[in-house]
PADO-279459 format. One line per 5 residues: number of its first residue (from 1); their letters; for each residue x, y, z of N, C-alpha, C. Coordinates in Angstrom, 1 decimal, decimal comma, always signed. Example, Ala and Ser with C-alpha at 12.3 -4.5 7.8 and 13.67 -1.06 7.14 Angstrom:
# PADO-279459
1 = AS = +13,2 -5,7 +7,8 +12,3 -4,5 +7,8 +13,2 -3,3 +7,8 | +12,8 -2,2 +7,1 +13,7 -1,1 +7,1 +12,9 +0,0 +7,9
This chain:
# PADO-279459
1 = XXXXX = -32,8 +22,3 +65,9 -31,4 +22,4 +66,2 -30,5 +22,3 +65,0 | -29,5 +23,2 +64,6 -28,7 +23,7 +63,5 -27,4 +22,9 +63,5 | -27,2 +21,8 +63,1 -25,8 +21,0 +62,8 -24,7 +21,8 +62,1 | -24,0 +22,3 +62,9 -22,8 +23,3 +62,0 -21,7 +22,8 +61,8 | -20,9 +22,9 +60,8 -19,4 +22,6 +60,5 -18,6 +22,5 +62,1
6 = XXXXX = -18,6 +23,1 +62,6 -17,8 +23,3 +63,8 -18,3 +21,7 +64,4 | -19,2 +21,6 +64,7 -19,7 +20,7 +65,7 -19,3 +19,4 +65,0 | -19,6 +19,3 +63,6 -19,4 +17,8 +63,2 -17,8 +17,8 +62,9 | -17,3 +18,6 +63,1 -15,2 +18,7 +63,2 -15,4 +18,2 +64,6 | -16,0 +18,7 +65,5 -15,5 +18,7 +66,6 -15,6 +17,1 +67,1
11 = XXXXX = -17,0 +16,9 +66,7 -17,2 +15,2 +67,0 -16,4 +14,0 +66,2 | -15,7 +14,2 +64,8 -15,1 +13,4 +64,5 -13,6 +13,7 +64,9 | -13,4 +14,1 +65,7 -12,0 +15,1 +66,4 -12,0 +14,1 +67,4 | -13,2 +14,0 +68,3 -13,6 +13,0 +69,4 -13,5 +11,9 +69,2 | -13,9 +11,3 +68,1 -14,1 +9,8 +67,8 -12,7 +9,1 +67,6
16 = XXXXX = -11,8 +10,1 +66,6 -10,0 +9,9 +66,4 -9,5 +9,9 +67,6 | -9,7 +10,5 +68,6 -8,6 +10,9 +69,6 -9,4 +9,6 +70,6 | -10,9 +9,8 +70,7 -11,1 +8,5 +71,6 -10,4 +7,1 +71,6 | -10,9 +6,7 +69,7 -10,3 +5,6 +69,2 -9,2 +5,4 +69,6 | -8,0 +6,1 +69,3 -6,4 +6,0 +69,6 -6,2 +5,9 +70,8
21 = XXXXX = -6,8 +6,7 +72,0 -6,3 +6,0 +73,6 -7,1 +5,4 +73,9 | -8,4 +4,9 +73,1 -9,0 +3,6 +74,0 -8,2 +2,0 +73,2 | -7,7 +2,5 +72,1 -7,0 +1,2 +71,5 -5,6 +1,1 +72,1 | -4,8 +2,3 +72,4 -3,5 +1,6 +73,0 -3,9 +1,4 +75,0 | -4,4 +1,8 +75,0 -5,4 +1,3 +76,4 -5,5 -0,6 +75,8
26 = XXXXX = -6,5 -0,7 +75,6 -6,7 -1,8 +75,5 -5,9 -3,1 +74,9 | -4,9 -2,4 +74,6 -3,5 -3,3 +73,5 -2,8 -3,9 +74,7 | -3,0 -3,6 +75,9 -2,3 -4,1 +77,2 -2,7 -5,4 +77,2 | -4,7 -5,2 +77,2 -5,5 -6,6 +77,8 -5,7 -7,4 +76,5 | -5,9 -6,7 +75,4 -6,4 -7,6 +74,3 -6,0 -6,9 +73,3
31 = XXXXX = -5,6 -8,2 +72,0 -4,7 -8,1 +70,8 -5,9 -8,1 +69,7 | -5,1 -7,6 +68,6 -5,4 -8,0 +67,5 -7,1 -7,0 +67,2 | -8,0 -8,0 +66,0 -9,5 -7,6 +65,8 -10,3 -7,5 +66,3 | -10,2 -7,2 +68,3 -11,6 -7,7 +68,9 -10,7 -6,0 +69,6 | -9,3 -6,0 +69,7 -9,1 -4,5 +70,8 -10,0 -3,3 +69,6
36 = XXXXX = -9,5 -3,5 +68,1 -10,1 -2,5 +67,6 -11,1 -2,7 +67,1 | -12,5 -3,0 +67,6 -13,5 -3,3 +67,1 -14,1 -2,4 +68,9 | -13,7 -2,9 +69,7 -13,9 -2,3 +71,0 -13,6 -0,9 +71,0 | -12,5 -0,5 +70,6 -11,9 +0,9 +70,0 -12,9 +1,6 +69,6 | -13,4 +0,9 +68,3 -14,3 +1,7 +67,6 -15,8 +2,3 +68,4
41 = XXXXX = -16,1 +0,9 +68,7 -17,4 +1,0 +69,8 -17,4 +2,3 +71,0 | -16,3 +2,0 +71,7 -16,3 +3,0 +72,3 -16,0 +4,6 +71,9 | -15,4 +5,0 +71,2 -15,0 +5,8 +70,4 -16,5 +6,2 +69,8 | -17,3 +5,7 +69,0 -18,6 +5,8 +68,5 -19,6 +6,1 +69,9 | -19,8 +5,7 +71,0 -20,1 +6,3 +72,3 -20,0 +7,4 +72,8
46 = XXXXX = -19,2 +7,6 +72,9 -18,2 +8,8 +73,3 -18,3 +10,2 +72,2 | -18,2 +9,9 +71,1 -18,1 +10,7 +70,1 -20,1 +11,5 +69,9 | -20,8 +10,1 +69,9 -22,5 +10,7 +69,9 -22,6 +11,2 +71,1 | -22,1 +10,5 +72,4 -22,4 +11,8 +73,8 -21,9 +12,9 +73,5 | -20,9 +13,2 +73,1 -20,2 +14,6 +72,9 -21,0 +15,5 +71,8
51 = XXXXX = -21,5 +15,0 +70,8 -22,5 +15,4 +69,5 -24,0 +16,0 +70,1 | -24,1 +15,3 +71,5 -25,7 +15,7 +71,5 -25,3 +16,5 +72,4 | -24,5 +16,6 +73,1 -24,1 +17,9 +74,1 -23,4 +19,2 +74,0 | -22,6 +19,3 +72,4 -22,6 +20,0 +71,6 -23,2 +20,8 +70,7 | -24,3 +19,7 +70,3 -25,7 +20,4 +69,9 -26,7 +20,9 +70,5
56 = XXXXX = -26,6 +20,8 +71,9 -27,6 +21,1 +73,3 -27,1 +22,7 +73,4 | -25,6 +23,0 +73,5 -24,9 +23,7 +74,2 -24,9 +24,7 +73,3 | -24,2 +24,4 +71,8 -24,5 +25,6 +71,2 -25,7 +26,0 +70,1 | -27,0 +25,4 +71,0 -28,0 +25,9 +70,6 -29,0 +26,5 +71,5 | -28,4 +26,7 +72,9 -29,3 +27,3 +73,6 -28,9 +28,6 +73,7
61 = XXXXX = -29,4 +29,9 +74,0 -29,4 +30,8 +73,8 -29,0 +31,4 +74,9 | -27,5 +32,0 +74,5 -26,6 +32,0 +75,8 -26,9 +33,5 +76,2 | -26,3 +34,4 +77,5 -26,3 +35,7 +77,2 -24,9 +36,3 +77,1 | -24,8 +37,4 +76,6 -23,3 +37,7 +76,1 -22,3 +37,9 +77,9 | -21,3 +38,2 +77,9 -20,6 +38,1 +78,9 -21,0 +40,4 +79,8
66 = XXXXX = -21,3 +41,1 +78,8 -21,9 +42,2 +79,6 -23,5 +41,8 +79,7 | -24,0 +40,9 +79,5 -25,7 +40,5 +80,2 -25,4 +39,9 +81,2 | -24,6 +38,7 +81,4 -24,3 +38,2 +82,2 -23,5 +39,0 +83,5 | -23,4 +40,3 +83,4 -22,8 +40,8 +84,9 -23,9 +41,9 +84,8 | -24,7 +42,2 +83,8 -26,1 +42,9 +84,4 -26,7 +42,2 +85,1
71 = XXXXX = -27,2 +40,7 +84,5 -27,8 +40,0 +85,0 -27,5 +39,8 +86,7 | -26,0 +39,4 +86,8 -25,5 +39,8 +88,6 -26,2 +40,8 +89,1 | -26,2 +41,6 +88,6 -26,2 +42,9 +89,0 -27,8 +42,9 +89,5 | -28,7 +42,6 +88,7 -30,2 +42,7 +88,8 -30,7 +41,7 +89,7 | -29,9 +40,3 +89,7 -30,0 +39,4 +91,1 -29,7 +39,9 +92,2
76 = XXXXX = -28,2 +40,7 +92,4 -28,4 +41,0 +93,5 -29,4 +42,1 +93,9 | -29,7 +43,3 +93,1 -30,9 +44,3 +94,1 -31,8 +43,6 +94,2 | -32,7 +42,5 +93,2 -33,9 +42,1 +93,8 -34,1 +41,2 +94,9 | -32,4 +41,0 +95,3 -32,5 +40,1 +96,5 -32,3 +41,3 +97,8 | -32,2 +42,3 +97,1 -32,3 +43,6 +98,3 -33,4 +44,1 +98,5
81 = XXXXX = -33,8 +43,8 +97,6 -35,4 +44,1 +97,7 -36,5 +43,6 +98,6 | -37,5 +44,7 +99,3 -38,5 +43,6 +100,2 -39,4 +43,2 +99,3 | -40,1 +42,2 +99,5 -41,1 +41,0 +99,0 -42,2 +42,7 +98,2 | -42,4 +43,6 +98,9 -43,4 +44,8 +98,5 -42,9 +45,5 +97,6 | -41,4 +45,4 +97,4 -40,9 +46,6 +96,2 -40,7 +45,3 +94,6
86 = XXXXX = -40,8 +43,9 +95,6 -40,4 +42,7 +94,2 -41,8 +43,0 +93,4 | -42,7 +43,2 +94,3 -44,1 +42,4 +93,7 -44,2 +44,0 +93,1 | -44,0 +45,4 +92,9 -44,3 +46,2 +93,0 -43,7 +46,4 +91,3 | -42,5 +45,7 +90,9 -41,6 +46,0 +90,3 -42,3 +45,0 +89,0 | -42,2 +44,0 +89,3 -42,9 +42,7 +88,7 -44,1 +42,8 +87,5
91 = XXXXX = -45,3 +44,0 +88,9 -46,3 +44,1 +88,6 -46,8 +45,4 +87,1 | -45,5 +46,1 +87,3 -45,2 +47,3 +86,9 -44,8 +47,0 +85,2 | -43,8 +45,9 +85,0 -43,3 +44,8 +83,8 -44,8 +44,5 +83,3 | -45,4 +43,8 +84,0 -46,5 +43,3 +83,1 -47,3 +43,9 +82,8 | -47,9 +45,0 +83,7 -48,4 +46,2 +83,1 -47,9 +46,8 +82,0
96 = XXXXX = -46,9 +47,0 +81,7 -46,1 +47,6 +80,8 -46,1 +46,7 +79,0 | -46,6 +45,1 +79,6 -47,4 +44,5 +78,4 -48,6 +44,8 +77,5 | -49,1 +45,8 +78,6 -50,5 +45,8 +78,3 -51,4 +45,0 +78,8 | -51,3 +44,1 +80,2 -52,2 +43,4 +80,9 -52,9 +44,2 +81,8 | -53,6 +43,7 +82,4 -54,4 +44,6 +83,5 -53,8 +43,6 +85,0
101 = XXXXX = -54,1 +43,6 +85,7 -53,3 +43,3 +87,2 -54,1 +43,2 +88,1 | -54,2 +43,1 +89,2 -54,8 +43,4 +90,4 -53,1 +42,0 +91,4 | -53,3 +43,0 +92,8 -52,4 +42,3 +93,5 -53,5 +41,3 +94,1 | -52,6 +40,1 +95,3 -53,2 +38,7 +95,4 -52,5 +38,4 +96,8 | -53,0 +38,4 +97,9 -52,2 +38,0 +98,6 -50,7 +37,5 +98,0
106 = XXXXX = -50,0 +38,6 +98,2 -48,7 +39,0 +98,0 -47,9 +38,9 +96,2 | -48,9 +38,2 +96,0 -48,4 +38,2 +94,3 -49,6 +38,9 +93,3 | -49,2 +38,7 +91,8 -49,4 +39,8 +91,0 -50,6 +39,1 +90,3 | -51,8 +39,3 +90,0 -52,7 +38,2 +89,6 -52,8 +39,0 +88,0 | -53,1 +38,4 +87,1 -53,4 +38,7 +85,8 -54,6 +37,5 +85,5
111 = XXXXX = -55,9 +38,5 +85,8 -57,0 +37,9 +85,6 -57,7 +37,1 +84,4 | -57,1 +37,8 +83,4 -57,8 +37,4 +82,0 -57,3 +36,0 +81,2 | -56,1 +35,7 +82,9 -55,2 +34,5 +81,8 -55,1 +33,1 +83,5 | -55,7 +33,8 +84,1 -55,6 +32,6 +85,4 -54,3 +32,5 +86,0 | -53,6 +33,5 +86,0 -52,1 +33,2 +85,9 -51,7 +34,4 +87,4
116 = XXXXX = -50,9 +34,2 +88,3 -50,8 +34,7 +89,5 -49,4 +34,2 +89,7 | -48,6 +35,6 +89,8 -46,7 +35,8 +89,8 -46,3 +35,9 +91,0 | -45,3 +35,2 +91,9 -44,8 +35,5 +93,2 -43,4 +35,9 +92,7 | -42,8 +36,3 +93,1 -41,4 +36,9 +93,4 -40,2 +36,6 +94,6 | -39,7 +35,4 +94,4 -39,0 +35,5 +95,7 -37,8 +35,2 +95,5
121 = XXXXX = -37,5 +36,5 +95,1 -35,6 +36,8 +95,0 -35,3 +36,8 +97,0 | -34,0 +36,1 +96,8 -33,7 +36,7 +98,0 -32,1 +35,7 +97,7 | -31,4 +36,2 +99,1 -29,9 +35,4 +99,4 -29,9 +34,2 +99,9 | -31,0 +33,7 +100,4 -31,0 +32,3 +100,2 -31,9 +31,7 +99,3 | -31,8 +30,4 +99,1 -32,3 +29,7 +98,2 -33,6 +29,2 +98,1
126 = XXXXX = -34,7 +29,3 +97,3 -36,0 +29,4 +97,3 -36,4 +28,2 +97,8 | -36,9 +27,7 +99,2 -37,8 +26,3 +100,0 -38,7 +26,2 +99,4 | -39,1 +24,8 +100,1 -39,8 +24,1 +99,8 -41,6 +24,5 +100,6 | -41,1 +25,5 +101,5 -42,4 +26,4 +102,3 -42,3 +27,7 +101,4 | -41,7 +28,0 +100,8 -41,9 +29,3 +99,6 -42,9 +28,6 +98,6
131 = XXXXX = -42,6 +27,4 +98,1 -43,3 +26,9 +97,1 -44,9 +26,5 +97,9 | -45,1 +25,9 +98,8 -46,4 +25,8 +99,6 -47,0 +27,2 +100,2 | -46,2 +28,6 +100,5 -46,8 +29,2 +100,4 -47,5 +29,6 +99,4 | -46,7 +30,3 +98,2 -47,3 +30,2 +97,0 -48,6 +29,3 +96,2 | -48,7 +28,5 +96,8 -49,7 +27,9 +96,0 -50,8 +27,7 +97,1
136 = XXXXX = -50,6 +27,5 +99,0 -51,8 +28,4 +99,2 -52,5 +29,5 +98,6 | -51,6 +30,5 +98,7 -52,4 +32,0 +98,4 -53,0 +32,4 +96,9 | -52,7 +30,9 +95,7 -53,1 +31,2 +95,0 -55,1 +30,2 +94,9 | -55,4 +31,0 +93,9 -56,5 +29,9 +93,6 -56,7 +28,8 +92,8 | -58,0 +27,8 +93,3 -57,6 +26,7 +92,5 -57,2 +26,6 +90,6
141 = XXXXX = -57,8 +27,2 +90,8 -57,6 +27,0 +88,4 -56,1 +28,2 +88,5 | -55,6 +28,6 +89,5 -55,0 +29,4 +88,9 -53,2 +28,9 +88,6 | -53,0 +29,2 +87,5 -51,2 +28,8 +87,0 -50,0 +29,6 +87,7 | -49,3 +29,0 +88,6 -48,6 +29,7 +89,3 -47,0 +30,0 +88,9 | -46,7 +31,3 +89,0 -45,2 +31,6 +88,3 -44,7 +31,9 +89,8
146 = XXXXX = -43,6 +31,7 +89,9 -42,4 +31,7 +91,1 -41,1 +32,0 +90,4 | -41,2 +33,6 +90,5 -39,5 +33,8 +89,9 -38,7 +34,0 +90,8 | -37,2 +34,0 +91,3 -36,5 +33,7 +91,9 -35,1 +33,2 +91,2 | -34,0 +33,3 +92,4 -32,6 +33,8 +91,3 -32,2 +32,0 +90,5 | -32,2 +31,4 +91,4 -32,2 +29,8 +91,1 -32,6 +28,6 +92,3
151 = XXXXX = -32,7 +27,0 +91,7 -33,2 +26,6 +92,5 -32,5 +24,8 +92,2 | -33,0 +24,4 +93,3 -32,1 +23,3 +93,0 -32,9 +22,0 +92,1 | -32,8 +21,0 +91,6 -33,2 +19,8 +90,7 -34,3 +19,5 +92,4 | -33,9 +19,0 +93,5 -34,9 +18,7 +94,4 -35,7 +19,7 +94,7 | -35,4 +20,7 +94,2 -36,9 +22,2 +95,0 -37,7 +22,0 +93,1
156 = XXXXX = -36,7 +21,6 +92,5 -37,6 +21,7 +90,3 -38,5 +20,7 +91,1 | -37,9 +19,4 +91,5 -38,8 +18,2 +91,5 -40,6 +18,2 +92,3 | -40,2 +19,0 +93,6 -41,0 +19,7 +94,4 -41,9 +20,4 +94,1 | -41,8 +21,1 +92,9 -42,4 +21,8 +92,5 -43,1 +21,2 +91,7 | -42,7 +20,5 +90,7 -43,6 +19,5 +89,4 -44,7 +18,7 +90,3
161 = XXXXX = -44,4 +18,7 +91,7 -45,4 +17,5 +92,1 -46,9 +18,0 +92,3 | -46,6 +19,4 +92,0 -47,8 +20,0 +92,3 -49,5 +19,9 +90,8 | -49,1 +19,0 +90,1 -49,6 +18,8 +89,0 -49,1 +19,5 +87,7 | -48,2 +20,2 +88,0 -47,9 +21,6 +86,8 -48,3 +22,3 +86,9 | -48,6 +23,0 +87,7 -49,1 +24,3 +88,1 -48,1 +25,3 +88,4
166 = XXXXX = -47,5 +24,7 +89,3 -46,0 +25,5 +89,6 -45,1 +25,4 +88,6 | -44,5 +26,8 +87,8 -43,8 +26,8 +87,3 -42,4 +27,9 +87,9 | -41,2 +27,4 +88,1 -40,4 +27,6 +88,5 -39,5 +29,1 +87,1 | -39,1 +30,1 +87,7 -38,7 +30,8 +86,5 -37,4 +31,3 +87,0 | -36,5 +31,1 +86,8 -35,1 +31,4 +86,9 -34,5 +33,1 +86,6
171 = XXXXX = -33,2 +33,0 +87,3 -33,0 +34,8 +87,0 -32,7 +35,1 +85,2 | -32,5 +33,8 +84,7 -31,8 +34,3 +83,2 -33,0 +34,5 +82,6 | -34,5 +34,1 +82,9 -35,6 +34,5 +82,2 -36,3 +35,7 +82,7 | -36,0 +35,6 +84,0 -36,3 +37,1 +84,5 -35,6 +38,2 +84,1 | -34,4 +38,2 +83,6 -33,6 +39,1 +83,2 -34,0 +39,4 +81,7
176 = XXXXX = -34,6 +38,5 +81,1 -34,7 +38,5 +79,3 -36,3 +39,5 +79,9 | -36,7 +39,1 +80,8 -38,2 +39,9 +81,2 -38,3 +40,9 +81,3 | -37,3 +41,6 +82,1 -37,0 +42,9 +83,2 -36,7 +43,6 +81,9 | -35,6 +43,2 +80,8 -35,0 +43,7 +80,0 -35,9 +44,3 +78,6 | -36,7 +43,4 +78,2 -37,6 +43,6 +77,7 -38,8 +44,7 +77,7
181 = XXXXX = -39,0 +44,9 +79,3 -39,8 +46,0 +79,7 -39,6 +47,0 +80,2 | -37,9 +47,1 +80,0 -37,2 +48,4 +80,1 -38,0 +48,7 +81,9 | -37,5 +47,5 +82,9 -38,1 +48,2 +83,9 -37,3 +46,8 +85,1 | -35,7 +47,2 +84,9 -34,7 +46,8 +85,5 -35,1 +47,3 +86,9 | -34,6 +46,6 +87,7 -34,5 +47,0 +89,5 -33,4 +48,4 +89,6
186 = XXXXX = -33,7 +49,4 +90,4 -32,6 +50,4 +90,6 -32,0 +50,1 +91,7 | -30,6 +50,4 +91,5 -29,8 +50,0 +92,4 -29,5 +50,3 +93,7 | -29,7 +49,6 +94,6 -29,5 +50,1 +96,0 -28,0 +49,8 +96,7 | -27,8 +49,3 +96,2 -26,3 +48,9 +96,5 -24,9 +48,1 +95,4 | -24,0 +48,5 +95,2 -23,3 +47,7 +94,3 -22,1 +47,3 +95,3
191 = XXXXX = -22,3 +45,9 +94,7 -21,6 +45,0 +95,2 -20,3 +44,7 +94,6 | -19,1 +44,8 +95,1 -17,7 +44,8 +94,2 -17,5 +43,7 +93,8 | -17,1 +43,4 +92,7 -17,0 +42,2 +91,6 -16,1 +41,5 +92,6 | -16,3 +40,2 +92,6 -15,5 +38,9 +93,5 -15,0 +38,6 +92,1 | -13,4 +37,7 +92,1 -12,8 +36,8 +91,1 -13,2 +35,4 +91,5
196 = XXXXX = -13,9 +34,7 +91,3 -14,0 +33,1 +92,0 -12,5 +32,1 +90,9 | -12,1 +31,1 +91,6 -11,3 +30,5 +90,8 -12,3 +29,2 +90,6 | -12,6 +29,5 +89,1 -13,5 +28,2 +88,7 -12,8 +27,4 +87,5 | -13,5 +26,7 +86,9 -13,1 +25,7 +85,5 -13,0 +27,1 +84,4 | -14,3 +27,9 +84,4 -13,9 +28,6 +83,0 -12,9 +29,8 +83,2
201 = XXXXX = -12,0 +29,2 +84,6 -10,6 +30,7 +84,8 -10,0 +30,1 +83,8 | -9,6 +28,4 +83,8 -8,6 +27,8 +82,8 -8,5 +27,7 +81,6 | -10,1 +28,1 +81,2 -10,5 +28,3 +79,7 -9,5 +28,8 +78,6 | -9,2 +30,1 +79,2 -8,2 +30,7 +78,6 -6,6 +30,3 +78,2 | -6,4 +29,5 +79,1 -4,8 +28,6 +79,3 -4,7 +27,6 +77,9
206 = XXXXX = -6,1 +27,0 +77,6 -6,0 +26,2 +76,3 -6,9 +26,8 +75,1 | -6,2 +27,1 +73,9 -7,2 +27,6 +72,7 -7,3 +26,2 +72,0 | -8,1 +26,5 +71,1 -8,9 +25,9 +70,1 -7,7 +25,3 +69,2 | -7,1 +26,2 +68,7 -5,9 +26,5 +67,5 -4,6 +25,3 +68,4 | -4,6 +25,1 +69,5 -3,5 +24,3 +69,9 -3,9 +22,7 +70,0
211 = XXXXX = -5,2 +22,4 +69,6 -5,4 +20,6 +69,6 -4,7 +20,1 +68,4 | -4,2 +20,7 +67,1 -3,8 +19,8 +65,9 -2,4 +19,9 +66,8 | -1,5 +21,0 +66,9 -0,2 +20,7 +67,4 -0,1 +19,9 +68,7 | -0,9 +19,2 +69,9 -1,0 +18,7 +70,5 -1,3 +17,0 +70,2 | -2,2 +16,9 +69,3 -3,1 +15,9 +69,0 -1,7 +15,1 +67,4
216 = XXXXX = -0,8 +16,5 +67,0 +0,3 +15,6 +66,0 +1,3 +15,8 +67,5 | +2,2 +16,0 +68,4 +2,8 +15,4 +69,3 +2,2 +14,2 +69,4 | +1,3 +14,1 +70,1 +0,8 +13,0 +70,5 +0,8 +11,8 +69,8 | +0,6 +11,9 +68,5 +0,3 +10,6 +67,6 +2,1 +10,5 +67,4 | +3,1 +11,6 +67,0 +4,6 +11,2 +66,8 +4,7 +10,8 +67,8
221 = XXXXX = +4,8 +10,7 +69,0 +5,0 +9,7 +70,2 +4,5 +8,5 +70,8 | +3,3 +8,2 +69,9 +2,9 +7,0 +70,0 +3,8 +6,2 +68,8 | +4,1 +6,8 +67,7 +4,5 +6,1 +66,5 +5,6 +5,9 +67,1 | +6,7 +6,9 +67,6 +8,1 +6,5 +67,7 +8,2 +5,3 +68,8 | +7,1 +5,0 +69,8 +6,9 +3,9 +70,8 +7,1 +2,5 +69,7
226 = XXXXX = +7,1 +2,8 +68,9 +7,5 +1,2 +67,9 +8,6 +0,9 +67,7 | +9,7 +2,2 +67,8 +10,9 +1,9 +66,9 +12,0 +1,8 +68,5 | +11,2 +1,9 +69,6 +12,4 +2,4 +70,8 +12,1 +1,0 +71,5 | +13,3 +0,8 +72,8 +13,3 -0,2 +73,3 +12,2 -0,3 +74,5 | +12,4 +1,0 +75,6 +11,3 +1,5 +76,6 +10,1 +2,2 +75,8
231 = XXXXX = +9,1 +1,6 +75,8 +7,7 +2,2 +75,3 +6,8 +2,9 +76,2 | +6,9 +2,4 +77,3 +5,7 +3,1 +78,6 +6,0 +4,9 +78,4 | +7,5 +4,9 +78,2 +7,2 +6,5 +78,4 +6,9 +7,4 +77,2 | +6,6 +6,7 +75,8 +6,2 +7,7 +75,2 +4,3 +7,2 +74,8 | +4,3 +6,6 +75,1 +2,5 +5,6 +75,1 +2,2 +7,1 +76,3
236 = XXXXX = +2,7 +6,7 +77,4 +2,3 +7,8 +78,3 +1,8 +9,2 +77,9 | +3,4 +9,7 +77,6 +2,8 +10,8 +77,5 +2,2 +11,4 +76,2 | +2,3 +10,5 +75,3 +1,6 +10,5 +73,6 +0,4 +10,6 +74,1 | -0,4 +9,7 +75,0 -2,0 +9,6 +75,5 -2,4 +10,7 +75,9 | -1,2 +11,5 +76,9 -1,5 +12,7 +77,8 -1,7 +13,8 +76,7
241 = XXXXX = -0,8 +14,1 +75,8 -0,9 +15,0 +74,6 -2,4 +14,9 +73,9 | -2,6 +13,9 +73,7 -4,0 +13,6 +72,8 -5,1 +13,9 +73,8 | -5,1 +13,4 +74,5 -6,0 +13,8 +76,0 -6,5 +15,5 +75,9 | -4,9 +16,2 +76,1 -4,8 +17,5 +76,0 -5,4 +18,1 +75,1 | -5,4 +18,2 +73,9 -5,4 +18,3 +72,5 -7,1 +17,9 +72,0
246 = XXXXX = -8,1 +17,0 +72,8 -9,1 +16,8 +72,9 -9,8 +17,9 +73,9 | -9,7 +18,0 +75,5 -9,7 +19,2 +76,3 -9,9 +20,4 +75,3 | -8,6 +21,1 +74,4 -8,3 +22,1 +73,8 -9,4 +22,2 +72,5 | -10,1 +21,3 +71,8 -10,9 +21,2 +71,2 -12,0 +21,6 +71,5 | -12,5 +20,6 +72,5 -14,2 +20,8 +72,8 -14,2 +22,1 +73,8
251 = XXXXX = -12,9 +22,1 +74,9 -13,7 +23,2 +75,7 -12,6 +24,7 +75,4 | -11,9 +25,1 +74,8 -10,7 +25,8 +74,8 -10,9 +26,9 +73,8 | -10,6 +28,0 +74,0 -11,2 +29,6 +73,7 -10,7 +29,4 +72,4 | -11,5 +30,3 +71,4 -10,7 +30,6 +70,4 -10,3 +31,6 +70,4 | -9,4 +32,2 +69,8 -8,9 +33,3 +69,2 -9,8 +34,5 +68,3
256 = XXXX = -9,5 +35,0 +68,5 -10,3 +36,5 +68,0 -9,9 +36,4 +66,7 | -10,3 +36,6 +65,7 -9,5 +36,6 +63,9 -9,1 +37,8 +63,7 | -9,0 +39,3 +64,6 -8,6 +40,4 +64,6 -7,6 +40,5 +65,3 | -7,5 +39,8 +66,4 -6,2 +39,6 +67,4 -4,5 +39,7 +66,4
């Protein structure tokens, strides 16, 4: 995992902005050397959660935004697909490795390696009787692959109980699969792009480049809360600014440098 400039700005970005609203937070209940010692602590919390999930996030290997609507695109035919054209298609990929094959009660066996592939894309979500079929129809020593579009943490768990044998394979690895062996599903239907209103519609509302002008509001309105008579309303909104200005950091688009 690659520690970049970006990330360790970004984490001591966290640790300032934490510090500052967990210490005027706490300046309510407690004074003096024990609010900012608490400040820090938490702020130091906060700042290493954000560091390891930063480092998690931009070190996995994302796919660009035109993979990601092929990728749609290849979920949905193979969920158009019958179970005979998935295994057909599958079988056709690994052939195309250079393995030898033979089919298996309904899945794809690759003899030389103990290894036996099911396929079960579909519109609903892969059970917990997909997974027991699957490992009936395979044999004892054999390692079983189950690819399918996704699945949930209780169907992951379900599956691990099977000693390790079941390995669960998701559409973004089937897609690095398909793509690799130049042997994509053909389309039987295209399906018109839906807009969902999610978290990353708002992405775009906050950039990168607007946390320092946010994050200096923020601090000029806590400072001027010393010199005025009513304090609650710039403490307020000073917090809400820095709040903002942290949001705009960690999750907020940047700018194109061509733009």
């Amino acid at each position: 995992m690659k520690i970049t400039p970006a990330i360790i700005i970004d984490t001591l970005f966290t640790a300032f902005i934490s510090f500052v609203l967990t210490l005027i937070t706490l300046n309510y209940f407690i004074k003096g050397a024990p609010a900012i010692v608490l400040s820090i602590t938490f702020s130091l919390i906060i700042s290493l959660s954000i560091f390891k999930c930063l480092l998690t996030n931009r070190t996995k290997e994302k796919l660009s935004k035109a993979e990601k609507t092929a990728k749609t695109n290849m979920t949905n035919q193979l969920n158009l697909y019958s179970q005979t054209q998935q295994t057909n298609l599958i079988e056709r990929a690994i052939n195309s490795k250079g393995c030898k094959t033979e089919r298996k009660k309904g899945g794809v066996f690759i003899k030389e390696q103990n290894i036996v592939i099911f396929s079960k894309f579909s519109f609903d979500e892969i059970s917990k009787t997909d997974i027991v079929k699957a490992f009936n129809n395979a044999g004892r020593e054999d390692l079983i692959y189950i690819f399918c579009d996704a699945f949930s943490p209780e169907i992951k768990t379900f599956a691990d109980r099977f000693d390790g044998r079941i390995i669960l394979v998701g559409s973004d690895k089937v897609f690095r699969f398909l793509t690799q062996t130049d042997c994509m599903p053909k389309e039987k239907f295209a399906f018109p792009e839906g807009k969902k209103l999610t978290f990353c519609s708002f992405k775009n509302v906050f950039r990168k480049e607007q946390s320092k002008r946010l994050a200096f509001f923020g601090l000029t309105l806590l400072l001027t809360s010393y010199f005025v008579p009513i304090k609650a309303y710039y403490i307020i909104f000073g917090g809400i600014f820095l709040f903002l200005s942290l949001i705009c950091r960690l999750y907020g688009t940047s700018t194109p440098k061509n733009a």
